[in-house]
C-alpha positions as CSV (number, residue, x, y, z in Angstrom):
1,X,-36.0,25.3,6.1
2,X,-39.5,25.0,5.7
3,X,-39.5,22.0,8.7
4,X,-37.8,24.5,10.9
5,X,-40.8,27.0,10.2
6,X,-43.5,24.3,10.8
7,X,-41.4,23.3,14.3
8,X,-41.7,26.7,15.2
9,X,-45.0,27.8,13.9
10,X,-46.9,24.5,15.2
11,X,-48.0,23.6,12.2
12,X,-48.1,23.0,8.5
13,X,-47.4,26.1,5.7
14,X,-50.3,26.5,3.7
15,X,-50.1,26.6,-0.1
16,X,-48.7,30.1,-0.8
17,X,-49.2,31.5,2.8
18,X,-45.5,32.1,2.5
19,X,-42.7,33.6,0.0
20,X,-39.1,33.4,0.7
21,X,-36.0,34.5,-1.5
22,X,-32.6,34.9,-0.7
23,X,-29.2,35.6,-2.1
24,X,-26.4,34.5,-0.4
25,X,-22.6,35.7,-0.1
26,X,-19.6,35.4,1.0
27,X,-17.9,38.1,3.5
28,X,-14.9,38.6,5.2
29,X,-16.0,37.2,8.3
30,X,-18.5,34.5,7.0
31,X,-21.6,34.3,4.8
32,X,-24.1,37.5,4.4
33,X,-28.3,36.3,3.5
34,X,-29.9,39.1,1.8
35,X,-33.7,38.0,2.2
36,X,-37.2,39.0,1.3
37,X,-39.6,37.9,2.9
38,X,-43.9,37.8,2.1
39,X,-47.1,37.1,3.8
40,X,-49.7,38.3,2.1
41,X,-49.0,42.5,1.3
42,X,-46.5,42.2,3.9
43,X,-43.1,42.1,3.0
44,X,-40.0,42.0,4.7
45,X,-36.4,42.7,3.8
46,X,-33.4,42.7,5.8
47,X,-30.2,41.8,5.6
48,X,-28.7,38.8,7.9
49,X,-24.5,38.2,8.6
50,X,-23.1,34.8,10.3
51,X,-20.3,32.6,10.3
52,X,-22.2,29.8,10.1
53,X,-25.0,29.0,7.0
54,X,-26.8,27.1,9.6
55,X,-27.3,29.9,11.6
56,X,-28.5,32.1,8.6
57,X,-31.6,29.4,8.1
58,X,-32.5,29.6,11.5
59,X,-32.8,33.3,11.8
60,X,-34.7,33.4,8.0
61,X,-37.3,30.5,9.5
62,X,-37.3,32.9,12.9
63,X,-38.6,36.1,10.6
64,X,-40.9,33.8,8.7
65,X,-42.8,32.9,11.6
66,X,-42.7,36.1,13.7
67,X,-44.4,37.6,10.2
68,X,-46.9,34.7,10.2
69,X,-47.9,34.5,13.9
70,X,-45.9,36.8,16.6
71,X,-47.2,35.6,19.2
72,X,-46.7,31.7,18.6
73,X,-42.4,33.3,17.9
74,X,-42.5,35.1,21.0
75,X,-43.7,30.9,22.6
76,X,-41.0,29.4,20.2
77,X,-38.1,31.7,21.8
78,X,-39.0,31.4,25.3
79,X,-38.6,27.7,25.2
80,X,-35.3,28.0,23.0
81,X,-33.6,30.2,25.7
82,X,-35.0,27.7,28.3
83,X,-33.3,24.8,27.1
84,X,-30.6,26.2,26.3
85,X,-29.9,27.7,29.8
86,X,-30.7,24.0,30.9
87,X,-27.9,23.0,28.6
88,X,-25.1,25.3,29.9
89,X,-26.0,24.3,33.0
90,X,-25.3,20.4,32.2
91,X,-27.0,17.5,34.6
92,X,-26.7,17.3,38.3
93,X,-25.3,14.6,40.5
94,X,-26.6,14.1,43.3
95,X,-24.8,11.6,46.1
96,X,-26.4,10.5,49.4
97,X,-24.4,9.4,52.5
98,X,-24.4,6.0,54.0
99,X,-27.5,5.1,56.0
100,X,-27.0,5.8,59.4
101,X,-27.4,2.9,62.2
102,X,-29.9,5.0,64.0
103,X,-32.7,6.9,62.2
104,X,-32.7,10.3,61.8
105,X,-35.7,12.6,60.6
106,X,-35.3,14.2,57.4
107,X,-34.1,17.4,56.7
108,X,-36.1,20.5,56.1
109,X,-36.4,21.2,52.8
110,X,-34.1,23.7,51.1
111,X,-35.0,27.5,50.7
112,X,-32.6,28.4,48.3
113,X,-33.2,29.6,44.9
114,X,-32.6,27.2,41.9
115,X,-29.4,28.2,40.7
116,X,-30.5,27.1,36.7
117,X,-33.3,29.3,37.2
118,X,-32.2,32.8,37.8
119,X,-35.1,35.0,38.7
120,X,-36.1,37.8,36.6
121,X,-37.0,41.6,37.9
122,X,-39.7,43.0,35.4
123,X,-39.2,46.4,35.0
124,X,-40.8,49.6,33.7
125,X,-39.4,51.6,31.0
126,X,-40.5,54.9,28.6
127,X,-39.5,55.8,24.9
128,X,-40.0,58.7,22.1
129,X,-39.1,57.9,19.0
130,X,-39.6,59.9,15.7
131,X,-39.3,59.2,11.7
132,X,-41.1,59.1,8.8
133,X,-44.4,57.5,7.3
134,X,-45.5,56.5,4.0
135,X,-49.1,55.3,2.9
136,X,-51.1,56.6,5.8
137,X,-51.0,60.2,5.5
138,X,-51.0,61.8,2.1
139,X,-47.4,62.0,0.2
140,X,-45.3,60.9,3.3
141,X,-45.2,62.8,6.3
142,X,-43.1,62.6,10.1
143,X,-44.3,60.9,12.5
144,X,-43.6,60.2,15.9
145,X,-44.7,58.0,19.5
146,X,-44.6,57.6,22.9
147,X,-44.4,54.7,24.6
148,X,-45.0,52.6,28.2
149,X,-43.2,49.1,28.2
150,X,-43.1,46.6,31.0
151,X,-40.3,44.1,29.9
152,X,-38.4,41.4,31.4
153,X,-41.6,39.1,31.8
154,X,-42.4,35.7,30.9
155,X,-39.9,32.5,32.4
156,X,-36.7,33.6,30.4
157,X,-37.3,37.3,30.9
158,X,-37.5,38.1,27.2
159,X,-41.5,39.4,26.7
160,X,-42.5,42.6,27.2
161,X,-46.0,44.4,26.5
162,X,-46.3,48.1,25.3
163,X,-48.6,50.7,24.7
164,X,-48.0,53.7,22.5
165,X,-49.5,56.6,21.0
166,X,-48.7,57.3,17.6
167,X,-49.3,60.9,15.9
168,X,-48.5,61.1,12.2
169,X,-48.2,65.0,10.9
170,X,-51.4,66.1,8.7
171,X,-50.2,66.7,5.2
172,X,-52.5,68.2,2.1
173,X,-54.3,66.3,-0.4
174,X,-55.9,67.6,-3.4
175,X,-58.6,67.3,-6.0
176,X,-60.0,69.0,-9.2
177,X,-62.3,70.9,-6.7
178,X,-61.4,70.6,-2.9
179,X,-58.5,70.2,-0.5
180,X,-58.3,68.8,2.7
181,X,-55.1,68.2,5.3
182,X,-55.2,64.8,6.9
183,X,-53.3,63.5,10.5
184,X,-53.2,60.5,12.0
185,X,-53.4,59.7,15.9
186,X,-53.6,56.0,17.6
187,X,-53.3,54.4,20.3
188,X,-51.2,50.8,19.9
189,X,-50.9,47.5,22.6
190,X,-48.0,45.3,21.1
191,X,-46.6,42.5,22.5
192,X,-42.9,42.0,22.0
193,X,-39.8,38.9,22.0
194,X,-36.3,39.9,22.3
195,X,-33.6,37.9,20.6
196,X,-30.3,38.6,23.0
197,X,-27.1,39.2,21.4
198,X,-25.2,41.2,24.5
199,X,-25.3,44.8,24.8
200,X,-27.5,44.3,21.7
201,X,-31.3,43.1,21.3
202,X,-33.7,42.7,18.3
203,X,-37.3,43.1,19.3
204,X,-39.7,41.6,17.0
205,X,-43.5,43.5,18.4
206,X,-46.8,42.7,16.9
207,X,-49.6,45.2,17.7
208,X,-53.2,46.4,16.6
209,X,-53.7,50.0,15.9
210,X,-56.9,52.0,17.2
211,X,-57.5,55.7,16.2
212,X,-58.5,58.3,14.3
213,X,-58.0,59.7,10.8
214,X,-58.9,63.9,10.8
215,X,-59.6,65.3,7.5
216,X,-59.4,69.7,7.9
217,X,-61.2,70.6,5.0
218,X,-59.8,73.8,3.7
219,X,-61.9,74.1,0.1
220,X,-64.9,74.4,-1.3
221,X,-65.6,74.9,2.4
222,X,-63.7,75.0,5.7
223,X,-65.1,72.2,7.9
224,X,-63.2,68.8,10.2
225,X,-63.9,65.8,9.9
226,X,-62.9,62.6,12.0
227,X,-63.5,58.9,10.9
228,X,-61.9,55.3,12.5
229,X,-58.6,54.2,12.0
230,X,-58.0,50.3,12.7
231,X,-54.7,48.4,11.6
232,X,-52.6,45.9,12.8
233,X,-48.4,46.3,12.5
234,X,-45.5,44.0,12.5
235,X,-42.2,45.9,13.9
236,X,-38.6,44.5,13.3
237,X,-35.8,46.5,15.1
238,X,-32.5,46.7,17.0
239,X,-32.4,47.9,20.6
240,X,-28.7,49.0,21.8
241,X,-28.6,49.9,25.5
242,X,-25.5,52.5,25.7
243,X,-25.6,53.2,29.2
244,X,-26.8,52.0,32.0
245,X,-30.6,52.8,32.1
246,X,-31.2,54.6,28.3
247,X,-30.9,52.6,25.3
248,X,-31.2,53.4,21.6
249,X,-33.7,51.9,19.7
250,X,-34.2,51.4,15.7
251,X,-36.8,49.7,13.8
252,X,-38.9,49.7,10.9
253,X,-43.0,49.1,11.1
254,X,-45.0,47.8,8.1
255,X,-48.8,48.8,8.8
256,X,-52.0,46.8,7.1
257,X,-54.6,49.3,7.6
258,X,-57.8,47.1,8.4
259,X,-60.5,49.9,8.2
260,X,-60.0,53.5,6.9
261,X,-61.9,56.5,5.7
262,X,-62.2,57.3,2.1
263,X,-62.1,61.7,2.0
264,X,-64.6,62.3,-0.9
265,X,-66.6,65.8,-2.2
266,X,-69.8,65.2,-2.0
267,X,-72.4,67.2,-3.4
268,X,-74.3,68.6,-0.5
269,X,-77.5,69.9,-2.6
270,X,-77.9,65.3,-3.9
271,X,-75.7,63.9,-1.7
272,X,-73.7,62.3,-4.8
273,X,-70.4,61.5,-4.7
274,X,-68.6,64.3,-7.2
275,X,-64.7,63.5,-6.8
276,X,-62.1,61.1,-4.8
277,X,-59.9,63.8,-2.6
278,X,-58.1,61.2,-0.8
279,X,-57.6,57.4,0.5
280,X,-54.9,55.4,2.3
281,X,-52.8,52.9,0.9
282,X,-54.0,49.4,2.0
283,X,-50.1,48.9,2.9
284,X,-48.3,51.8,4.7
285,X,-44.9,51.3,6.3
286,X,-43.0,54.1,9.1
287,X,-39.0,54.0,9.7
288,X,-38.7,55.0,13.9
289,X,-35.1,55.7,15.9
290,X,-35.4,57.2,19.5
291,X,-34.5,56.7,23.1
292,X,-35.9,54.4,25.7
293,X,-35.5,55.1,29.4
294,X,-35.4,52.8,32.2
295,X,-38.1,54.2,34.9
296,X,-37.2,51.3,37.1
């Protein structure tokens, strides 16, 4: 496995930049890979189901590098579904008639579209979605975004590029002397690769995170404070289009907060630090389901 994830990463592993373990099993209809997957304080685990084990370490080496470098995947799966529409479509055979006596000019060149090429309409398309967060926001909290997506791009059709806005609800942290109620709002571009399965697709997005953390400081004094928010999320997820321009979509984000306030009490007579009231977990991770709309 690990020369499939160096074909499609473009390069060597380095020592420990990866860690990999799975448990395989049989099913009724095949073989099941239950797989964890780490890159640093990101981990990954999902469940994987084929007939085929081959197919199992393909898709495992597919999450490995879409956790390492999403953008490099997103490269890897364009040129996977280009030669493999050149496959189906199987070599042409050209045959020329017999020289003519007399010559004849050539004929204007052909118009037509390439038939192993079908072209691809971008389109424009809106989603809400709404869940749950952990690590962010004190104690776990909802959470919710909108977002803009223009899909269908690159040569196989199967980019798109987003950008949502994120709000996490403000829950209440405490300490021996103060409380404060702390939100979250962001704004996120992602880039995305969809893996087609039919009716079914599973968009793997990559995205950076820029916002705001607001602190409403409700004792020993009522005041608000706002500080930066900067992180970068990897998003795994299933996208089911129902009907014929609304689809449902599923995924899971794991969030590496890159810089984050610290909510302390400070004493305002020194200007000491008296007491921790509250700080993010360097790894937070937010469960999303909703609907996404075809604009056109």
């Amino acid at each position: 496995m690990q020369s499939q994830i160096d074909t499609l990463l473009g390069r060597a592993l380095s020592p420990d930049e990866l860690k990999m373990e799975g448990l395989i099993e049989a099913t009724s209809s095949g073989w099941r890979l239950t797989l964890t997957t780490r890159v640093g304080t990101l981990v990954d685990e999902r469940s994987l189901d084929a007939n085929d084990c081959s197919v199992l370490a393909d898709a495992a080496a597919l999450v490995a590098v879409v956790m390492l470098d999403p953008v490099q995947a997103a490269d890897s799966i364009e040129e996977d579904a280009e030669a493999a529409e050149a496959a189906r479509a199987g070599p042409t055979v050209t045959s020329r008639p017999a020289p003519p006596s007399i010559p004849e000019p050539d004929p204007p060149p052909q118009t037509e579209p390439d038939p192993e090429r079908p072209s691809v309409t971008p389109r424009l398309s809106a989603r809400v979605r709404t869940g749950g967060e952990f690590g962010a926001v004190p104690g776990g909290t909802g959470t919710f975004d909108l977002g803009l997506a223009a899909l269908g791009l690159g040569r196989a059709g199967r980019l798109r590029v987003e950008l949502v806005g994120l709000y996490s609800i403000g829950r209440e942290a405490t300490s021996p002397n103060a409380a404060v109620r702390v939100h979250l709002g962001a704004v996120a571009p992602r880039l995305c690769a969809a893996l087609p399965a039919g009716p079914v697709e599973i968009p793997l997005c990559g995205g950076v995170e820029l916002g705001a953390m607001r602190a409403d400081t409700e004792a020993p004094a009522s005041s608000t404070t706002n500080a930066l928010w900067l992180a970068a999320h990897a998003e795994p997820g299933v996208r089911w289009a129902f009907a014929d321009r609304v689809s449902l979509w599923a995924s899971a984000q794991v969030v590496l907060p890159m810089r984050y306030p610290a909510f302390e009490l400070v004493d305002a007579t020194s200007g000491e630090r008296v007491e921790g009231v509250y700080r993010p977990q360097p790894v937070s991770a937010r469960g999303l389901v909703g609907l996404e709309f075809q604009l056109f």
